[in-house]
GURO-779768 format. One record per atom (N, C-alpha, C, O): x negated, y negated, z; atom name; chain; residue number from 0. Coordinates in steps of 0.02 Angstrom, whole numbers, plus 50000, padded with zeros to 5 digits. Layout:
N
R  X  Y  Z  CA  A  NUM
...
//
This chain:
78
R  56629  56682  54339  N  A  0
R  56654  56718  54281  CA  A  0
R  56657  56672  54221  C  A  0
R  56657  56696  54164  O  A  0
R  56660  56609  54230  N  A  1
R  56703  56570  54181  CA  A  1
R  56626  56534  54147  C  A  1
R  56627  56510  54091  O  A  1
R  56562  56534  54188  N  A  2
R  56483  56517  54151  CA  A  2
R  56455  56562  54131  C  A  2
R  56402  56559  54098  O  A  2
R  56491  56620  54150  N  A  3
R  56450  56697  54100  CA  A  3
R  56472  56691  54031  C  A  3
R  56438  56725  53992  O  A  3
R  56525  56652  54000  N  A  4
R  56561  56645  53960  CA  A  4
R  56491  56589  53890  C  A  4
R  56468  56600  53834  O  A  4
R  56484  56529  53946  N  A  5
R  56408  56480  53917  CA  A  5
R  56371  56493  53877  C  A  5
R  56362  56463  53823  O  A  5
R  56338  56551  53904  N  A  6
R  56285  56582  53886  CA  A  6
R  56296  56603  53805  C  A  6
R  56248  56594  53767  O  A  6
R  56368  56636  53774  N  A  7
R  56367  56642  53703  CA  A  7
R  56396  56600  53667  C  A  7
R  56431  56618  53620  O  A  7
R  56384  56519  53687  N  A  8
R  56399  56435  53645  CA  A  8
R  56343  56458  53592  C  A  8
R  56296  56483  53622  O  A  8
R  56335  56457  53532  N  A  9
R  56295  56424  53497  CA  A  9
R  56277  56339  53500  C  A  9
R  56307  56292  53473  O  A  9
R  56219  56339  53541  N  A  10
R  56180  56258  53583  CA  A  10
R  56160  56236  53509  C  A  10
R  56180  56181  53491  O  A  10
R  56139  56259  53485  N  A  11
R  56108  56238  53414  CA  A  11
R  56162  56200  53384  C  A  11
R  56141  56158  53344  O  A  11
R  56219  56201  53390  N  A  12
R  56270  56165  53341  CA  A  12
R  56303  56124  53386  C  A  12
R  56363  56138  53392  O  A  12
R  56280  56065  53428  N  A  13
R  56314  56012  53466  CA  A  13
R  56399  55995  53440  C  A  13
R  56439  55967  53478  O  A  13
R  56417  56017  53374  N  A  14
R  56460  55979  53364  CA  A  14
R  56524  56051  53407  C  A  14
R  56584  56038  53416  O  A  14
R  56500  56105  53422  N  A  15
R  56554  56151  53439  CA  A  15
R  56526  56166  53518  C  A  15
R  56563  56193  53559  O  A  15
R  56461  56147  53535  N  A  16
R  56426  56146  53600  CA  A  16
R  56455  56105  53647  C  A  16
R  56470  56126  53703  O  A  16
R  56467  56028  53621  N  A  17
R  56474  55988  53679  CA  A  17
R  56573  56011  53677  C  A  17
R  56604  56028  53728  O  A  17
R  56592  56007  53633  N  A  18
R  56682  56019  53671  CA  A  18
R  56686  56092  53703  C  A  18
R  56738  56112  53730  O  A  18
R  56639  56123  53699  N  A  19
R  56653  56176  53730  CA  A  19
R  56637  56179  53797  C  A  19
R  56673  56199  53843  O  A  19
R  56576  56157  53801  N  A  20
R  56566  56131  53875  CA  A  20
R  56594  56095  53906  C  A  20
R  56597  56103  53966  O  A  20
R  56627  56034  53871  N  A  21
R  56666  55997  53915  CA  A  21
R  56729  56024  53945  C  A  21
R  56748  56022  54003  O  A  21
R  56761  56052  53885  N  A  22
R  56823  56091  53912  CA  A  22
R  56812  56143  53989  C  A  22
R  56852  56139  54036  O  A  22
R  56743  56197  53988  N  A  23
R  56735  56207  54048  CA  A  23
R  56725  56170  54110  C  A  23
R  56751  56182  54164  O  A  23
R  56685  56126  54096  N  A  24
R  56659  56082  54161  CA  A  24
R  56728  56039  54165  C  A  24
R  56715  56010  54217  O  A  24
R  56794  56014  54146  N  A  25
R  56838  55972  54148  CA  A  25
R  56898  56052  54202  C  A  25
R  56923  56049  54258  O  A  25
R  56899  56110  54150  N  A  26
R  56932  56147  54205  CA  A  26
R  56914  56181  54276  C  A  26
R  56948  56212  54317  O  A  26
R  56832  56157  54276  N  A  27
R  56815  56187  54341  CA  A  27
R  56834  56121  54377  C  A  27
R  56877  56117  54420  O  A  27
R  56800  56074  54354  N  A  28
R  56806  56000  54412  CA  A  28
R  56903  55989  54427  C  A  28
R  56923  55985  54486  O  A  28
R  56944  55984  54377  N  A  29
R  57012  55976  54388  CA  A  29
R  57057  56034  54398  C  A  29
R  57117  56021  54400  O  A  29
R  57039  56092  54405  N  A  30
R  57078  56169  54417  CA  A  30
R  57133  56154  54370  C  A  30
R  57181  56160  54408  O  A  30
R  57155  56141  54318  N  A  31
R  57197  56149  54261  CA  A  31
R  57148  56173  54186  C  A  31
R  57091  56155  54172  O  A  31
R  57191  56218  54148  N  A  32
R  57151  56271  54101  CA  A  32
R  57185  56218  54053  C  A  32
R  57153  56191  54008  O  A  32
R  57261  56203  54067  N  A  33
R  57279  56145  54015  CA  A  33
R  57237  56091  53989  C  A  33
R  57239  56076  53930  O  A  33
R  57200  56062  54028  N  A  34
R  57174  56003  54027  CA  A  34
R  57115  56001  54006  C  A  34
R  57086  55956  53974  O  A  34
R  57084  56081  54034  N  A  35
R  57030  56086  54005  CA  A  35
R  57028  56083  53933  C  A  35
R  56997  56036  53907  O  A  35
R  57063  56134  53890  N  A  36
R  57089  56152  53832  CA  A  36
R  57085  56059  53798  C  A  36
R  57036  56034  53770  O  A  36
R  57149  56026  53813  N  A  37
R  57147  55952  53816  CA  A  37
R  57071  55927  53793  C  A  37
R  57047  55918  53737  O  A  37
R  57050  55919  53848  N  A  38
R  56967  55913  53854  CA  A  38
R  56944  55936  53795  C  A  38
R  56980  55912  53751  O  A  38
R  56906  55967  53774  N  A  39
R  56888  56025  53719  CA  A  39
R  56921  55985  53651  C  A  39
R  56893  55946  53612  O  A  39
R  56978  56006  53655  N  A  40
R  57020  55981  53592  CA  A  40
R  56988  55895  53568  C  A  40
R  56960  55875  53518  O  A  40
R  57005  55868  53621  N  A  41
R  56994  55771  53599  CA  A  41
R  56899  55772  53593  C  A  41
R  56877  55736  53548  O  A  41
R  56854  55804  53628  N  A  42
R  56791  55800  53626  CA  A  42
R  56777  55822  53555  C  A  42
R  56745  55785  53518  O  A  42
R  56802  55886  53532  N  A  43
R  56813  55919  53460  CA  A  43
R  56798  55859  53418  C  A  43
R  56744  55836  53399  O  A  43
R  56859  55840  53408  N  A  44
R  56886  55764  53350  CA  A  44
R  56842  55732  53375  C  A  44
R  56786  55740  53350  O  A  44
R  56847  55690  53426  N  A  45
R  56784  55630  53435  CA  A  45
R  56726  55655  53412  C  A  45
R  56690  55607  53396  O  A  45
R  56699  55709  53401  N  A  46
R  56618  55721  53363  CA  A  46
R  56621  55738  53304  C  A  46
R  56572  55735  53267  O  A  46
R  56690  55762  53284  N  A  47
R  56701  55769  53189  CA  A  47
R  56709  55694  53165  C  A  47
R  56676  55673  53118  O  A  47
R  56758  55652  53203  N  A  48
R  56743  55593  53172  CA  A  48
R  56692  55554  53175  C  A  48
R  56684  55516  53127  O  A  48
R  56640  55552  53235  N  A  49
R  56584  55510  53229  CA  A  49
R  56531  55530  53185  C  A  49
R  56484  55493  53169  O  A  49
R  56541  55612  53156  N  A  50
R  56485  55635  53121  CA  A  50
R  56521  55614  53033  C  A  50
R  56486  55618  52982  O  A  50
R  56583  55595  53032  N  A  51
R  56600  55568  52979  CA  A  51
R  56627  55659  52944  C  A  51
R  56622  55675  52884  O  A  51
R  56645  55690  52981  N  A  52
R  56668  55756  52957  CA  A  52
R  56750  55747  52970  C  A  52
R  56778  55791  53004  O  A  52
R  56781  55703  52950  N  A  53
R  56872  55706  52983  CA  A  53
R  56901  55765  52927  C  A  53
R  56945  55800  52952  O  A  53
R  56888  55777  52876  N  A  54
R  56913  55823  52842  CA  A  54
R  56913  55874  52862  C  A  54
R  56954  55917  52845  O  A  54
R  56860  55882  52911  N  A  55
R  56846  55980  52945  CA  A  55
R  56902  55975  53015  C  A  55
R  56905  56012  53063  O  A  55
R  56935  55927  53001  N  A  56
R  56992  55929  53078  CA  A  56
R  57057  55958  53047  C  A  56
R  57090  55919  53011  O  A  56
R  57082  56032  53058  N  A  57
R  57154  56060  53023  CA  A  57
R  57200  55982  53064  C  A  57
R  57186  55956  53118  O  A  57
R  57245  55966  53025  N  A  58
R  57292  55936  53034  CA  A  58
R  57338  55942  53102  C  A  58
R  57358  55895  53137  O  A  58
R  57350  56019  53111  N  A  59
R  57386  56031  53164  CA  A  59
R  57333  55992  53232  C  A  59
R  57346  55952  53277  O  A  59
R  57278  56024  53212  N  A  60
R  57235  55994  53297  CA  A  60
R  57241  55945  53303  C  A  60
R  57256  55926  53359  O  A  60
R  57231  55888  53243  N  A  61
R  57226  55806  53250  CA  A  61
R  57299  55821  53273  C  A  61
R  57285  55822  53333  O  A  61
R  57368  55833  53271  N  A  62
R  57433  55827  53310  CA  A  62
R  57422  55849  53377  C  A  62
R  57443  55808  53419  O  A  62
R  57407  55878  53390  N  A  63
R  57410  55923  53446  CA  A  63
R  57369  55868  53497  C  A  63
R  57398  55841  53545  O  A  63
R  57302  55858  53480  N  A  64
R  57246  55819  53502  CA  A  64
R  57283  55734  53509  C  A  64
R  57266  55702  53559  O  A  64
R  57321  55708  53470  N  A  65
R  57355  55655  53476  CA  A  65
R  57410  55652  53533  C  A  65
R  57427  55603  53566  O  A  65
R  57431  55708  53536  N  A  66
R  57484  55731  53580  CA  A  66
R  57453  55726  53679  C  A  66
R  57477  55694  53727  O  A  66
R  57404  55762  53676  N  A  67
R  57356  55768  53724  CA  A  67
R  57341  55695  53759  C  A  67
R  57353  55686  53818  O  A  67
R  57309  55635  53708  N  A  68
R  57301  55570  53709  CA  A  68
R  57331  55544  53736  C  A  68
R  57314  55509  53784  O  A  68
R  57395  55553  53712  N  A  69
R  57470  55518  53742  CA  A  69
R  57512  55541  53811  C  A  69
R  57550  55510  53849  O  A  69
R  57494  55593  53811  N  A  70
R  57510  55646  53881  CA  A  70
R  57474  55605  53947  C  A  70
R  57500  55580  53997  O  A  70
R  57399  55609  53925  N  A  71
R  57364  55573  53961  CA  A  71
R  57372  55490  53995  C  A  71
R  57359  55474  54053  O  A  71
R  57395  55449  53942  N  A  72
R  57395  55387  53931  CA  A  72
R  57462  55360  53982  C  A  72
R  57461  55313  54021  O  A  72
R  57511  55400  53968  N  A  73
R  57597  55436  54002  CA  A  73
R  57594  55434  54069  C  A  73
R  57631  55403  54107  O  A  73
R  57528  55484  54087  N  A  74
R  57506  55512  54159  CA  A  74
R  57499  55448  54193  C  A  74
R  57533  55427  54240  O  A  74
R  57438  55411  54156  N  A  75
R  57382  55367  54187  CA  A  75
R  57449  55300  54198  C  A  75
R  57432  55253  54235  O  A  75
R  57486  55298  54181  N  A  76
R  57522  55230  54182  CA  A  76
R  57567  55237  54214  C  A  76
R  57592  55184  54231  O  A  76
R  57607  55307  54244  N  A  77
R  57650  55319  54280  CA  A  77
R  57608  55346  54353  C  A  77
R  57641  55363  54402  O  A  77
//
């Protein structure tokens, strides 16, 4: 159900292609929708900033997405 979904990514625009895919392939491999989401979100930013687009990031996501980072970082050390 959740790759019938794939099929309407616009592939042509890598910069909304690859976090979208990742976010799926991160909630199928780890069974959390959170994380996936997570996933998605930080892949997002990492390709707005490497394309030198940080202005097209709303403010709230860069929080949210920072938040995610640290959640993670929290996890990995405890």
């Amino acid at each position: 159900m959740m790759a019938s979904s794939l099929k309407e990514i616009n592939w042509s625009d890598l910069s909304e292609a690859i976090p979208s895919f990742m976010a799926s392939v991160v909630m199928g491999l780890i069974y959390n929708i959170s994380y996936g989401i997570a996933a998605g979100f930080i892949f997002y930013c990492l390709i707005k900033i490497i394309e030198g687009k940080v202005r097209e990031i709303h403010p709230m996501l860069g929080v949210v997405t920072i938040g995610f980072i640290l959640n993670f970082i929290v996890l990995a050390i405890l």
